[in-house]
VOGU-3710 file (C-alpha; in Angstrom, 3 decimals, decimal comma):
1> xxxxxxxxxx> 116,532/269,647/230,260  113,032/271,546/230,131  111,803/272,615/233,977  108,719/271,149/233,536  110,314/267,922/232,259  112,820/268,068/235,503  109,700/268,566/238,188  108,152/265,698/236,266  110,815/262,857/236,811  111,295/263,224/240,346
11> xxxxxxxxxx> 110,604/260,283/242,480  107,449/260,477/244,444  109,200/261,196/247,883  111,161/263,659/246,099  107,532/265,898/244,897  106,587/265,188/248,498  109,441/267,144/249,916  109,373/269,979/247,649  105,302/270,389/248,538  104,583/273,824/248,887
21> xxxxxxxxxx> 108,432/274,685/248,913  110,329/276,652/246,339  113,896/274,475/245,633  116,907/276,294/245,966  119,973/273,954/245,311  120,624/270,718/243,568  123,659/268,913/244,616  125,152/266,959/241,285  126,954/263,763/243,285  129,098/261,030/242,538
31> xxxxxxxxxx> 130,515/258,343/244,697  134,233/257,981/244,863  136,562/255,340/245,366  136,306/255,486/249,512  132,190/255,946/248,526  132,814/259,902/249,560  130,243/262,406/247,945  131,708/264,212/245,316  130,667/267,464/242,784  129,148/270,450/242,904
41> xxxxxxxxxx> 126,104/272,405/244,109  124,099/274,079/241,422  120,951/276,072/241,856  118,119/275,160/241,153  117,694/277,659/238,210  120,496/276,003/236,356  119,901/272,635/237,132  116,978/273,039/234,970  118,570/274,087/232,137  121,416/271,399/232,191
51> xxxxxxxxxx> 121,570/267,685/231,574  125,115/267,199/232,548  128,293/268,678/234,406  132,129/268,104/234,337  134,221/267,051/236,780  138,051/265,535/236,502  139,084/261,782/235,983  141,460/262,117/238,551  139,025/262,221/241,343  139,246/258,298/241,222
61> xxxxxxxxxx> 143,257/258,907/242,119  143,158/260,229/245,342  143,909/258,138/248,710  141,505/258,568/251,330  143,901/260,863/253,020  143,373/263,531/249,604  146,976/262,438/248,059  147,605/260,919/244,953  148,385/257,378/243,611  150,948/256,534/241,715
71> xxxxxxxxxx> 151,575/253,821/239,297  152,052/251,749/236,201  149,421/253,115/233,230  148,091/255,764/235,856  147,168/258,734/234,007  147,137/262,574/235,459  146,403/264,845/232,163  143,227/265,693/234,355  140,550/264,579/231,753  137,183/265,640/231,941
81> xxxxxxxxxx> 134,455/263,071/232,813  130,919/263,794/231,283  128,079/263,588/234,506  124,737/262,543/232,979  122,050/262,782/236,411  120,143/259,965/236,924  116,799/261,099/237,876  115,737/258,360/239,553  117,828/258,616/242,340  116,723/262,607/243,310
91> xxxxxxxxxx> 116,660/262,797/246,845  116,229/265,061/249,781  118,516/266,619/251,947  116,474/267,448/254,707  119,432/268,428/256,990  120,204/271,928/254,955  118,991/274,967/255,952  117,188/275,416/252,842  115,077/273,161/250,180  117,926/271,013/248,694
101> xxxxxxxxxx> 117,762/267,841/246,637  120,607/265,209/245,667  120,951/263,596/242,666  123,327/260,727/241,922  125,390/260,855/238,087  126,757/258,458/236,282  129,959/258,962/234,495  131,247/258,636/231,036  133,708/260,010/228,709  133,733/261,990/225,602
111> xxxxxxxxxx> 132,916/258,830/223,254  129,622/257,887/225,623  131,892/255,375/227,101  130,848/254,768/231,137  134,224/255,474/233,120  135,291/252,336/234,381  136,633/253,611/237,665  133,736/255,094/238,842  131,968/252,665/241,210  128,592/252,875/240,182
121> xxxxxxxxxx> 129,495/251,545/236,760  131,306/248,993/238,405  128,648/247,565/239,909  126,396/248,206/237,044  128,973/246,128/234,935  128,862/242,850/236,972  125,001/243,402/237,070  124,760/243,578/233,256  126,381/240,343/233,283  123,958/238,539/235,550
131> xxxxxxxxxx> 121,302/240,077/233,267  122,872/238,823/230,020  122,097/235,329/231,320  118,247/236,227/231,691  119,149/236,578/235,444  118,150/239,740/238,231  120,108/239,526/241,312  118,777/240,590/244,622  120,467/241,874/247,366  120,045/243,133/251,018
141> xxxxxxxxxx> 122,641/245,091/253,042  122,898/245,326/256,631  124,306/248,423/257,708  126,427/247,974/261,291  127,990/251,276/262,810  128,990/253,177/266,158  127,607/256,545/267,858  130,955/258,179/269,410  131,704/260,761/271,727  132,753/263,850/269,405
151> xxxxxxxxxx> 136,882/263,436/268,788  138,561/266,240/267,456  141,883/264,718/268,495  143,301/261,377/266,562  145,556/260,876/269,254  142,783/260,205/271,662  141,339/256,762/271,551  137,312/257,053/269,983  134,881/256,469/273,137  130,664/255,766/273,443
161> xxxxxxxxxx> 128,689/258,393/273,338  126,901/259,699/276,064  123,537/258,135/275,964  120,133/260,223/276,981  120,621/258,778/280,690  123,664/260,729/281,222  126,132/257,408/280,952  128,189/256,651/278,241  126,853/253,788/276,098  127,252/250,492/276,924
171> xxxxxxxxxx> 128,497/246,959/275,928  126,864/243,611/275,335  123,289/244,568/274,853  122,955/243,245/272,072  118,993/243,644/271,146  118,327/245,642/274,005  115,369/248,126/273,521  116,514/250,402/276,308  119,992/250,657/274,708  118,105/251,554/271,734
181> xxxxxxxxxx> 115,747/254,334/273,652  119,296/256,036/274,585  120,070/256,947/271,208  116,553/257,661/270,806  116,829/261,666/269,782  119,615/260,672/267,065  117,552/257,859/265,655  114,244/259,577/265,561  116,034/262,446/262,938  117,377/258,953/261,011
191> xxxxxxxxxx> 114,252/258,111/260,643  112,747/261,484/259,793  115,220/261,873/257,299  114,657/258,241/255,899  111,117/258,880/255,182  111,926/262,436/253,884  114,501/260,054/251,291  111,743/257,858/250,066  113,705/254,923/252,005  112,558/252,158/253,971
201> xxxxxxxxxx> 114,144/251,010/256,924  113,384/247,465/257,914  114,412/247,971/261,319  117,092/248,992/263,887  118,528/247,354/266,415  121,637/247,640/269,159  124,032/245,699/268,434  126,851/244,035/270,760  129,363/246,872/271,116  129,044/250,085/272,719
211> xxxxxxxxxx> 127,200/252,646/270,922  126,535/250,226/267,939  123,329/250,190/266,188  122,178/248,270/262,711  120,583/249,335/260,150  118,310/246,781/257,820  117,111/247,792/254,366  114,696/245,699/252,171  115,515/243,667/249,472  116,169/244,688/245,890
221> xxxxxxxxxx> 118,106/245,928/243,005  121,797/245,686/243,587  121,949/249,217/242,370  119,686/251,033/243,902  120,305/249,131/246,860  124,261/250,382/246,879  122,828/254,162/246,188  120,186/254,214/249,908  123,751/253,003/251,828  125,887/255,655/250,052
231> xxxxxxxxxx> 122,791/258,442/250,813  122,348/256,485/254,045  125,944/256,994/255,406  125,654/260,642/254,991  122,076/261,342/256,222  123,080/259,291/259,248  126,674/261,764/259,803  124,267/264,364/259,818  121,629/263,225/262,014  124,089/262,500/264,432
241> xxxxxxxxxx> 126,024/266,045/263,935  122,605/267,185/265,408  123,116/265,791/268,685  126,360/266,240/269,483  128,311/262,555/268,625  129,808/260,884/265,440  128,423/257,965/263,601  131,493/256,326/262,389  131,831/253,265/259,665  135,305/252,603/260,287
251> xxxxxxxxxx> 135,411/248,966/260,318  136,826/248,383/263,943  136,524/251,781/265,749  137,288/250,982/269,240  139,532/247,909/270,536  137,943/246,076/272,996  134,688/246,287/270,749  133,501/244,362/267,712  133,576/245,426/264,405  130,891/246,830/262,367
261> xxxxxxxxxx> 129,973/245,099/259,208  127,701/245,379/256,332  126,725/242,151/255,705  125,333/241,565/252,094  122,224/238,773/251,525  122,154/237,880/248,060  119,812/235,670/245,579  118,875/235,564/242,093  115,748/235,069/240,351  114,866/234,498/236,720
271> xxxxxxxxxx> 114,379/237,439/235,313  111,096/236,301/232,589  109,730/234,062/236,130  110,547/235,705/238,728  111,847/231,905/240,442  114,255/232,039/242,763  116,812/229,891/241,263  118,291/228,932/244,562  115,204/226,982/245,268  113,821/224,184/242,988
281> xxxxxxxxxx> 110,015/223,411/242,212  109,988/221,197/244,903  111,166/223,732/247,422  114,633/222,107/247,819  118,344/223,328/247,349  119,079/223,957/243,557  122,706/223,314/241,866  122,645/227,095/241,294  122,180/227,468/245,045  125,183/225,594/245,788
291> xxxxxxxxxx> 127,505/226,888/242,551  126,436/230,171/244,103  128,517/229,363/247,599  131,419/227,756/246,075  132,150/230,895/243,885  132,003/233,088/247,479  134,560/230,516/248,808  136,531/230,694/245,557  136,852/233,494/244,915  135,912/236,207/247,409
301> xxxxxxxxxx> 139,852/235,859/248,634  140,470/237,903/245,223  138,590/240,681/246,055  138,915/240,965/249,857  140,659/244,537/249,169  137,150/245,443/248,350  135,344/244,502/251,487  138,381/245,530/253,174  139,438/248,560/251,948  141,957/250,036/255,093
311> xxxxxxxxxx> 144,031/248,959/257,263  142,067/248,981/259,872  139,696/246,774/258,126  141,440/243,796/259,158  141,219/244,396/262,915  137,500/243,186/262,529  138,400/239,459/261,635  138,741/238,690/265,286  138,292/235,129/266,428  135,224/234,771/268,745
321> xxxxxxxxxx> 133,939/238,791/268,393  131,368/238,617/265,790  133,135/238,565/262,759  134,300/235,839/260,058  137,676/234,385/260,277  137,224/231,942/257,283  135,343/231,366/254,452  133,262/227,953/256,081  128,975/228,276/255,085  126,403/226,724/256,935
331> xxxxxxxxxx> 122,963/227,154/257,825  121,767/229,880/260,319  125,314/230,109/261,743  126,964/233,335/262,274  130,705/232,203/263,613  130,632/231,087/259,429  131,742/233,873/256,654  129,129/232,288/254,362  125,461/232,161/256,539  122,695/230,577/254,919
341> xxxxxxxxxx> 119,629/232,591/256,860  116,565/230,599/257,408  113,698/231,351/255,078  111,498/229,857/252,994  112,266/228,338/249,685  110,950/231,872/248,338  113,032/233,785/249,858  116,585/231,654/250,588  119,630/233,698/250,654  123,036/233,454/250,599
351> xxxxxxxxxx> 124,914/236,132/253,423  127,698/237,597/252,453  129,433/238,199/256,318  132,971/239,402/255,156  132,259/242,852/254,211  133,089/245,707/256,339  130,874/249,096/257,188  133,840/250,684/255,912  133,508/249,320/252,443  132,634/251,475/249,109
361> xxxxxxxxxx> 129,061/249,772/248,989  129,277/249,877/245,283  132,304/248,003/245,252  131,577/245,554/247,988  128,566/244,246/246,419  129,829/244,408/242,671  132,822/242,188/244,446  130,092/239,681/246,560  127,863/239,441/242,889  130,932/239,162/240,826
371> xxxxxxxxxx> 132,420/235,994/243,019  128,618/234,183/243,084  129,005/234,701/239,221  131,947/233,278/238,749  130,361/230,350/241,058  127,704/229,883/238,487  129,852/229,748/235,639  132,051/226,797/236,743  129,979/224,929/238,467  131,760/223,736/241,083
381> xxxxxxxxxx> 130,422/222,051/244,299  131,433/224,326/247,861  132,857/222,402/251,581  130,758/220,691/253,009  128,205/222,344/255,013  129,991/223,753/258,540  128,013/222,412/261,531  129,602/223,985/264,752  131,732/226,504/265,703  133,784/227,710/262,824
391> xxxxxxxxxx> 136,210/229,864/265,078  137,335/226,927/265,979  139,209/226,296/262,426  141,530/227,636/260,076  142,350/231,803/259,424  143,669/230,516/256,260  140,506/231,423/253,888  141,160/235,099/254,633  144,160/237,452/253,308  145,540/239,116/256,990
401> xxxxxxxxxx> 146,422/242,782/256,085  145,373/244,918/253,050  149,131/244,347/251,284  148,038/240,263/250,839  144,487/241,161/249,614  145,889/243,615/247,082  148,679/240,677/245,943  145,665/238,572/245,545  143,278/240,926/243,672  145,746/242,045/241,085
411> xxxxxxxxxx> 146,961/238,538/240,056  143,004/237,625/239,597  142,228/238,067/236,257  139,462/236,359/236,222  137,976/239,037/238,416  139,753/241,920/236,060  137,784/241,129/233,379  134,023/240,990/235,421  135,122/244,701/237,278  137,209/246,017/234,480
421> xxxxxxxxxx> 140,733/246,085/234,108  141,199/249,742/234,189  139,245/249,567/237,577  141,242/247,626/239,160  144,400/248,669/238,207  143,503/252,192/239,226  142,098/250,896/242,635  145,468/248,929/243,316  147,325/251,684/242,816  145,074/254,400/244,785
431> xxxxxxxxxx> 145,513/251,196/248,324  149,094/250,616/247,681  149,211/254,558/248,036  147,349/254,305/251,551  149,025/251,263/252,745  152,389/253,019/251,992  150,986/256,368/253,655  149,894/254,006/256,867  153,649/252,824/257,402  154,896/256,060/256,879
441> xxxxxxxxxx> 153,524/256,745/260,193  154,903/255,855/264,325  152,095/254,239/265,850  151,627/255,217/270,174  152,394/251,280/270,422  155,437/251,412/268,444  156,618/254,631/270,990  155,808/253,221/274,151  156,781/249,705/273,949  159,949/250,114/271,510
451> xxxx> 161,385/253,664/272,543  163,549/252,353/275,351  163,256/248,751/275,347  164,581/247,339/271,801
//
């Protein structure tokens, strides 16, 4: 890779950053399973002079806890994976001491072949298939998560942050623009480091629990959409790190509190028209529209391990706290997994509400995209539209605990064949790991109410 051909391709926001400034370090990154940055820092020198780097195979292996899977067809000869950079996705890092970009890599083997574990290529794989039908989905993540006191202790239950007043952060106020000013130092650096990204945030807001704020992002391509929540989720770490709390994605941090989500919008448009194909010439509902919904309530059951990647992913689906509990759609209601948002017929959506914060965003939108496809394909009509309060129905839609989603995923194979087989086998194995690693450990519960009294 020539220098001058390197300054060349970077993004706009990228040249913008580096203004005046001599760049010191490029950080070659990949997502992992969990979505965890991964790779190595290079300077810049050397960046320059190389259009790839090497990192092992077995990165995709490890539990979130840094142990290993094990398994049926897992393999541990520690290949090499060939990192190509994607130059499009050069970012900032405006949190280092010195002038530092990020660029994402996609990963292949020796034969040019993309590595099917990687996440990235996951994604890109159930987008290719979308665009083999002269299709270009669109999709728009929300981004839920909590500010916490600082824990250094996991024995000590997570607690609100202390806002700028002096209290700790508080519950149920939900839009409130004073709950919002108390975070205010931490979310002016989100923003400064946003706009130092090249992103665009479409707005923040406080949402129900303590400490809880939301993140919107614009519309867009699936892909580069999962790459500003993977950068996102470490630029806000940092910007928090700055004042003294965590920001935390974990799916259901604190009890009493709801869950934070990352609720996916989706819709597709004709890739030669531009036409939403969800709305007809008429501005009405299309067949598409409703073959879309029916594969979510198909199929998404298959790949809840996805959306719900840990254990404590399935403390979110909590009747009556602001989280699905079924797979029911209707129109502007949030008690239903599947919300159609109003809109106009340009713009209709179909929400995605399942997914967790604590979801690989890769994977949880290749997952949402890949059920709508599958939707598409057959055809089929959904339930009828649900009118009240869905908490009032079934649990059934939704697998309980991480060992039932897993059951579910790996006896799909409809949904092996749109991810890749090799994917999910390799992803089954890494969660069994975790799950097995979770019961390997004595909960406080389990010693205080079973020491002395079973």
């Amino acid at each position: 890779m020539a220098k001058k051909d390197w300054t060349e391709r970077l993004p706009e926001a990228a040249r913008t950053y580096l203004d005046g400034h001599r760049l010191d370090e490029v950080e070659c990154i990949i997502a992992d399973l969990p979505g965890i940055a991964r790779g190595k820092a290079v300077p810049a020198a050397k960046f320059s002079r190389q259009d790839r780097f090497h990192l092992p195979e077995s990165i995709f292996y490890q539990t979130i806890t840094g142990d290993w899977s094990e398994g049926e067809g897992l393999d541990y000869v520690e290949r090499d994976m060939i990192l190509k950079p994607d130059m499009s996705t050069a970012s900032a890092a405006p949190w280092t001491g010195d002038w530092t970009l990020q660029v994402i890599h996609d990963a292949h083997d020796r034969n040019g072949d993309a590595i099917q574990a990687a996440p990235r290529n996951v994604l890109k794989r159930v987008v290719a298939l979308y665009e083999k039908q002269g299709w270009a989905p669109v999709v728009a993540p929300e981004m839920e998560f909590y500010l916490v006191a600082r824990n250094l202790d996991p024995a000590k239950s997570i607690e609100p942050m202390m806002g700028r007043s002096g209290r700790p952060a508080a519950a149920r106020q939900a839009y409130s623009m004073t709950a919002v000013d108390e975070f205010g130092p931490v979310i002016d650096d989100i923003y400064d480091f946003a706009e130092a990204q090249g992103f665009e945030i479409d707005g923040i807001t406080q949402e129900g629990g303590a400490g809880q704020l939301e993140i919107n992002l614009r519309h867009g391509d699936p892909v580069l959409l999962a790459d500003e929540v993977f950068y996102f989720k470490r630029l806000i770490r940092e910007a928090a790190l700055r004042h003294d709390c965590f920001a935390t994605f974990m799916a259901k941090p604190i009890g009493d509190e709801p869950g934070s989500a990352m609720h996916i919008h989706h819709s597709i448009v004709d890739a030669g028209t531009g036409q939403n194909l969800f709305s007809g010439r008429q501005g009405g509902d299309t067949d598409a529209f409703f073959h879309f919904i029916a594969g979510l309530q198909n199929h998404l059951p298959s790949v809840i391990s996805l959306l719900a990647p840990y254990v404590n992913s399935y403390r979110r689906y909590v009747r009556d706290h602001a989280a699905p509990i079924n797979l029911e759609w209707g129109r502007d209601n949030r008690t239903t997994g599947i919300r159609i948002p109003l809109s106009g017929p340009e713009s209709r959506r179909v929400e995605n509400r399942l997914s967790g914060m604590d979801a690989n965003p890769y994977l949880a939108i290749a997952a949402s995209l890949a059920a709508g496809y599958l939707g598409l394909m057959e055809e089929r009509r959904p339930s009828a539209q649900f009118r009240h309060d869905a908490y009032e129905t079934s649990e059934a839609d939704i697998p309980r605990d991480l060992a039932a989603a897993l059951e579910l995923l790996e006896t799909a194979q409809d949904m092996h064949e749109l991810l890749g087989p090799d994917f999910v086998r390799i992803y089954a194995g890494v969660k069994r790991a975790e799950h097995a690693e979770f019961l390997g450990v004595i909960s406080p519960w389990e010693r205080e109410h079973l020491l002395l009294n079973v």
